[in-house]
C-alpha positions as CSV (number, residue, x, y, z in Angstrom):
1,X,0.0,0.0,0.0
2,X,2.8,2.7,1.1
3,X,4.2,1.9,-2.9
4,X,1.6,2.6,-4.6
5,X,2.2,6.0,-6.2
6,X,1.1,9.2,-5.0
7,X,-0.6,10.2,-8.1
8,X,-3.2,7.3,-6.7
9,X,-3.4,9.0,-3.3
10,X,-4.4,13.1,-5.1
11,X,-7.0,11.2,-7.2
12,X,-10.0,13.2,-7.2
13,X,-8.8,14.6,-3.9
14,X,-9.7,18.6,-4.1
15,X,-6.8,20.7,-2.5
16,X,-6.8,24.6,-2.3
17,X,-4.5,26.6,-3.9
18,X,-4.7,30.5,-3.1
19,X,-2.3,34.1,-4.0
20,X,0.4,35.1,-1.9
21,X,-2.0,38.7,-0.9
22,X,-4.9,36.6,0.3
23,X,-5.7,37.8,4.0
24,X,-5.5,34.4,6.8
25,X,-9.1,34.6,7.6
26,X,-10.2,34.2,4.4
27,X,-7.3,31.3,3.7
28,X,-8.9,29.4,7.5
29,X,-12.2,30.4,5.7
30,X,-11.5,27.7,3.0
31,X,-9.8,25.7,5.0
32,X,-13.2,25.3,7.3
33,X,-14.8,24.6,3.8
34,X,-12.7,22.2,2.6
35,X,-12.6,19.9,5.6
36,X,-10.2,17.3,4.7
37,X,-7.2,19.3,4.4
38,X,-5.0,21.1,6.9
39,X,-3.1,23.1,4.7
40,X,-3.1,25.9,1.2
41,X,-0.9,26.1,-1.1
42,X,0.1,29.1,-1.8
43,X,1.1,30.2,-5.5
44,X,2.6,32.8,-7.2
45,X,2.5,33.4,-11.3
46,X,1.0,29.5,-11.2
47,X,4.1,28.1,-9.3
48,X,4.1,27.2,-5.7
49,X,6.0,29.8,-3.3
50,X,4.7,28.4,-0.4
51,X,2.0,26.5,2.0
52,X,0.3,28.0,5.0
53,X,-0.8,25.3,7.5
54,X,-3.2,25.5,10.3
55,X,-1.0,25.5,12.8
56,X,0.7,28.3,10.9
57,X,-2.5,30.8,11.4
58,X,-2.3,29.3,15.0
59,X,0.8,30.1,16.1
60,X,1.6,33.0,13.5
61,X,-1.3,35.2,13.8
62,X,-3.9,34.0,16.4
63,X,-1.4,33.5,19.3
64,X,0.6,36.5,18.4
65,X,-2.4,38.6,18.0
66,X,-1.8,39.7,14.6
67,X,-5.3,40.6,12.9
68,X,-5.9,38.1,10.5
69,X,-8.4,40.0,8.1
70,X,-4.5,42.7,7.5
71,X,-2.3,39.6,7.3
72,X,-1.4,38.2,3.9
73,X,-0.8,34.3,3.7
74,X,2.8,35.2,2.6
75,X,3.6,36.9,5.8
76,X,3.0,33.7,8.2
77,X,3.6,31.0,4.9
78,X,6.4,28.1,4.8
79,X,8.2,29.4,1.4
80,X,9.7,27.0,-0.8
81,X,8.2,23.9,0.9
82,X,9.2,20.2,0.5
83,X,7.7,18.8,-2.3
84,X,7.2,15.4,-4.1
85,X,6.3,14.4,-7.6
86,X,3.3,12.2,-8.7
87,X,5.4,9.3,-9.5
88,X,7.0,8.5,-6.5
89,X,5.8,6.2,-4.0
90,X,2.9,7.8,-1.0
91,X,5.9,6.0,0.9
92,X,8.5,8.2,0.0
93,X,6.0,11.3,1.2
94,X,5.7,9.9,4.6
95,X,9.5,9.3,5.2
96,X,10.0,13.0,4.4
97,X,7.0,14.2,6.5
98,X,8.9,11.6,9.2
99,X,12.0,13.5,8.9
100,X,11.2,17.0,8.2
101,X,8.5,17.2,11.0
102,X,5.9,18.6,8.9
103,X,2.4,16.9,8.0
104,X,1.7,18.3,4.8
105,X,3.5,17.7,1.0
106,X,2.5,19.5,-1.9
107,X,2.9,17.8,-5.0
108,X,3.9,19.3,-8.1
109,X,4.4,18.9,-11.8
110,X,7.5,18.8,-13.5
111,X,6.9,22.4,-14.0
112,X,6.5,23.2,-10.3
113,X,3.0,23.8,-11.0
114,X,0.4,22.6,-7.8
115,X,-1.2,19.5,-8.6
116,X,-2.1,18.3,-5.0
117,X,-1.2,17.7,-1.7
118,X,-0.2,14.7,0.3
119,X,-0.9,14.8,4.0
120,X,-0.1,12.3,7.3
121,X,-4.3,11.8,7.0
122,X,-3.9,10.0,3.8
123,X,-1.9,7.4,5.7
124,X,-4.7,5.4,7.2
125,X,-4.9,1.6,8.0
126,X,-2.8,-0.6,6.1
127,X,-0.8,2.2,4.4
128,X,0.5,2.9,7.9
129,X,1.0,-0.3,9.4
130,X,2.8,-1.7,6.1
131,X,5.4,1.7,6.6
132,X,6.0,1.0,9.9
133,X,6.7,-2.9,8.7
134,X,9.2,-1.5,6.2
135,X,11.4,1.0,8.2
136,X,12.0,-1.9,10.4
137,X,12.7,-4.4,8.1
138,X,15.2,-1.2,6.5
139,X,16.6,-0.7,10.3
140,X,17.2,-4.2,11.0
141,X,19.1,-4.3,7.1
142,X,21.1,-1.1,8.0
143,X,22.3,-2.6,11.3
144,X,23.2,-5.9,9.9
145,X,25.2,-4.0,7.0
């Protein structure tokens, strides 16, 4: 399950893409409409510049008391995020979510144009189980080599 390809995983799976002036409320607006996703992508010119999380309006606006109605995305925005391509394995997302600490990946053409987003809720049931099988059976491998 974890090889299948992320391209399988963004199938019909809406995402929200929005401009780098966009005030945070109405960026948490479409986040509260969307539902399923924690995260926008920001773009600029059609490319990805960047993706604002929840826990980026959290901890970058609300708790600091910055109005979010005068705050553009690109102020509180990871720029230049970690991204993946739609050919590589939904495993190869979660290792880097794993090691960068982070719970979302955009995913992006060969053009670095938005196509979708990968996030640690995608990895449900057997996708997580079978990871967790793998990075031992990897960690066991390393220690033997």
């Amino acid at each position: 399950m974890p090889d299948r390809p992320v391209r399988n995983v963004i199938d019909q799976k809406p995402f929200v893409m929005v401009p780098t002036d966009l005030p945070v409320r109405e960026a948490a607006r479409l986040l509260k409409e969307q539902r399923d996703e924690g995260a926008v992508l920001v773009v600029s010119k059609g490319l990805l510049v960047g993706i604002c999380t929840e826990r980026d309006i959290v901890f970058k606006v609300v708790a600091t008391g910055r109005d979010p109605s005068a705050t553009p995305v690109s102020e509180v925005m990871t720029p230049d995020p970690v991204t993946i391509t739609d050919d590589k394995p939904f495993a190869h997302a979660l290792h880097m979510m794993y090691e960068g600490g982070f719970r979302h990946v955009p995913v992006i053409s060969a053009a670095g144009e938005p196509i979708g987003l990968v996030s640690a809720r995608d990895a449900l049931g057997l996708d997580v189980l079978h990871f967790e099988e793998d990075l031992m059976l990897r960690e066991g491998l390393s220690e033997v080599m």
